[in-house]
PABAZA-133719 format. One line per field, with one value per residue (C-alpha): y, x negated, z; residue number from 1. Coordinates in Angstrom, 1 decimal. Layout:
% residues N
yy <- Y  ...
xx <- X  ...
zz <- Z  ...
i <- NUM  ...
//
This chain:
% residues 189
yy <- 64.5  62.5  66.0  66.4  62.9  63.7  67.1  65.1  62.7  65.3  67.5  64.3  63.2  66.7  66.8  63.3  64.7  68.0  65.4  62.8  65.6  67.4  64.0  63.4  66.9  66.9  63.5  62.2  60.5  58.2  56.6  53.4  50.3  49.4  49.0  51.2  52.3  55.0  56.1  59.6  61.2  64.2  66.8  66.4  70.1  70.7  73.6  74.1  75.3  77.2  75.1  71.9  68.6  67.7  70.8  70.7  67.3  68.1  71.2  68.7  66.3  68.7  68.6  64.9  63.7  66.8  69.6  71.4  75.3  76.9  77.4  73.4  72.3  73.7  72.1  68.5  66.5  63.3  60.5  58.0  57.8  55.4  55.7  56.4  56.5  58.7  58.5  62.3  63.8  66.8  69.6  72.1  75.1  74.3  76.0  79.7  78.8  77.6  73.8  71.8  68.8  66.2  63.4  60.8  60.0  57.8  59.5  57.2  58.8  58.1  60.5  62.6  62.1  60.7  61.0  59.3  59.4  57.4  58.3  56.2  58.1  61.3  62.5  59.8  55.8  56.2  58.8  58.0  60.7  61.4  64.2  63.2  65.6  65.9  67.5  70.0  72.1  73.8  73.6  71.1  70.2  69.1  67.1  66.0  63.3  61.2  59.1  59.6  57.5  57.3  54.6  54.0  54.4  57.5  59.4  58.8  59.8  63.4  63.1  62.9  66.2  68.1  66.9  66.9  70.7  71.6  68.7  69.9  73.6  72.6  70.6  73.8  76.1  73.2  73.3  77.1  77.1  74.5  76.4  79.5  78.0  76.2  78.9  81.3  78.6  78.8  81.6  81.7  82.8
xx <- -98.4  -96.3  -95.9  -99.6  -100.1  -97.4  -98.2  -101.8  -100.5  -98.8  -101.9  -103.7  -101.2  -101.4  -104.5  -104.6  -101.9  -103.7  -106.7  -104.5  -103.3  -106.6  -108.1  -105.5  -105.6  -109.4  -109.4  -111.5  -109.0  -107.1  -103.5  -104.1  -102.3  -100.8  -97.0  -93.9  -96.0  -94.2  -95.6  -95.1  -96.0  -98.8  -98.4  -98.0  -100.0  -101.2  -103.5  -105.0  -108.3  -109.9  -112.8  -114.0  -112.9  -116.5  -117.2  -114.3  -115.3  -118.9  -117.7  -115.6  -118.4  -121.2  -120.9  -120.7  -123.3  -125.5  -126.6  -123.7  -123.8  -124.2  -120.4  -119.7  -122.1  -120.1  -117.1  -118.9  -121.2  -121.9  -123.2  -123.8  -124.5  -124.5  -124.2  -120.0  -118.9  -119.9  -118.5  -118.3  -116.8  -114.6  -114.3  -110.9  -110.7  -107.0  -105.1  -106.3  -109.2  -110.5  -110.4  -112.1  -110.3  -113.2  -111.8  -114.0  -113.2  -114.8  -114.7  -115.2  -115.6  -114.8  -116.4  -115.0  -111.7  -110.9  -111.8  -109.9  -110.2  -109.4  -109.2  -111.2  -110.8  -108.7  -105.3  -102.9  -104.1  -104.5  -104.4  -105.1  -105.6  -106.7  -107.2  -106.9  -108.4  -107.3  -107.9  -105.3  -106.2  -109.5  -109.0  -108.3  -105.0  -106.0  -103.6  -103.5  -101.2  -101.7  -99.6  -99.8  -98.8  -98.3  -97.7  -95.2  -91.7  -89.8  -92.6  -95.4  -92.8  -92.5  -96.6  -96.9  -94.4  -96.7  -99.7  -98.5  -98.2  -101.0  -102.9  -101.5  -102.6  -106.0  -105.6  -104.2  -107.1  -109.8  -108.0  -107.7  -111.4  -112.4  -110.8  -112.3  -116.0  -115.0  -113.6  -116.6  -119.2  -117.4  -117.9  -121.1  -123.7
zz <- 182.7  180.1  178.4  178.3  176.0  174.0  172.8  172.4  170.1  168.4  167.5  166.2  164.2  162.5  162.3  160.4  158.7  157.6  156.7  154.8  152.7  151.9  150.8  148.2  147.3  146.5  145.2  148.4  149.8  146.5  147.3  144.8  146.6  143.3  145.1  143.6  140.6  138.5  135.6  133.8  130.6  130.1  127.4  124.7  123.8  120.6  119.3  116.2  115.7  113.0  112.6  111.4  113.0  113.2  115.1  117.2  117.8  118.8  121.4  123.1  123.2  124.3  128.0  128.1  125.5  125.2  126.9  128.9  129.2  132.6  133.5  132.4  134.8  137.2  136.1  134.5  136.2  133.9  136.4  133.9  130.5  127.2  123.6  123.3  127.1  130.0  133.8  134.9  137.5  137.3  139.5  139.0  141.6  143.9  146.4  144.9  144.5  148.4  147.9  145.0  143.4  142.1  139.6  138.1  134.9  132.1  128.8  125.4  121.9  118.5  116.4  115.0  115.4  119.2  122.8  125.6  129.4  132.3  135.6  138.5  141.1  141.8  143.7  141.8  141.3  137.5  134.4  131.0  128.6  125.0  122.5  119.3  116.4  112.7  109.9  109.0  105.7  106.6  110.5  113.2  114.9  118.4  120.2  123.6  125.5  129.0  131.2  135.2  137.3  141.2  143.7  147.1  144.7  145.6  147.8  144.9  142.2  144.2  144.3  140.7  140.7  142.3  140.5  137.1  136.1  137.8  135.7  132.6  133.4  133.4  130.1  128.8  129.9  128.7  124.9  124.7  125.4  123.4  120.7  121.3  121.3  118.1  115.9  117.8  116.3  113.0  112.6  112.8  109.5
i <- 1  2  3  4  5  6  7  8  9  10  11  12  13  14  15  16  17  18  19  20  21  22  23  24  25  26  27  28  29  30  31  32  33  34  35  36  37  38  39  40  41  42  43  44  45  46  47  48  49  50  51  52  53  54  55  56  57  58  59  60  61  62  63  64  65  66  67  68  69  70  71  72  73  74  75  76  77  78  79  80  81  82  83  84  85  86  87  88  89  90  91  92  93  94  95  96  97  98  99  100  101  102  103  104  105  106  107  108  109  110  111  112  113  114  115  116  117  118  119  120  121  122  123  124  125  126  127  128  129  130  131  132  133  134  135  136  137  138  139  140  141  142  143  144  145  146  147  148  149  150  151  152  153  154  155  156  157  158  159  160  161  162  163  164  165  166  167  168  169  170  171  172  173  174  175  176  177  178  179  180  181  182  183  184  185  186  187  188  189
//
């Protein structure tokens, strides 16, 4: 009989396991208890854009301030609103596509040359982010750079590892299409 409660215990501490580590996955279930913080940068990428920092600027801001095209609906989902800030929430396909990471981010612009984010809730306890745009000859250079950081020292630290690339892969794929609808928009008759 003793065998019979230890193989239970076993399966439910798998199975809380199996949960703990799908919640931090998907952002559901955040680690923030602000002990052994390490911090780590993001980026920095830069692209440059053959378009006009205004316009740059304005494709960045569209799915956040203004009406968002189909497929950034599916990604965006702005919960609140005001004149320079927006709290939206983020969803990236993970794990090949069968599990959905949700961040919730705010987002504060500076037209036309600045947009920042900070993470509220997600798979690591904070993120702060920005893309800063310049004018470079007739085009944009767009630059982006963050900070991560995880909690619980060591354990956190091989978190953020994990996190990290995959964060910066999704950066990656939001630039190259932010410069693709910019330089598509310029041009434009």
């Amino acid at each position: 009989m003793v065998w019979i409660g230890a193989a239970v215990a076993t399966a439910v501490a798998g199975v809380g396991a199996a949960a703990g580590y799908l919640g931090l996955v998907t952002g559901a279930l955040p680690v923030d208890v602000g002990v052994g913080r390490r911090s780590r940068p993001l980026g920095s990428q830069t692209v440059d854009v053959a378009a006009p920092r205004e316009l740059v600027f304005d494709v960045i801001a569209q799915p956040y301030l203004g009406r968002a095209t189909r497929a950034m609906r599916e990604k965006v989902l702005v919960l609140e609103r005001g004149s320079d800030m927006v709290l939206a929430a983020h969803r990236t396909p993970v794990a090949g596509g069968r599990l959905t990471a949700t961040t919730v981010e705010t987002v504060r612009f500076t037209h036309p040359e600045r947009v920042d984010f900070r993470l509220v809730r997600g798979p690591v306890p904070a993120v702060t982010e920005s893309f800063t745009l310049t004018e470079d000859g007739p085009g944009t250079r767009l630059v982006y750079a963050g900070e991560l950081a995880t909690d619980l020292w060591r354990a956190g630290q091989w978190w953020g590892g994990l996190v990290a690339p995959r964060w910066e892969a999704t950066v990656a794929a939001s630039l190259a299409a932010v410069r693709q609808e910019a330089e598509r928009r310029a041009a434009l008759p």
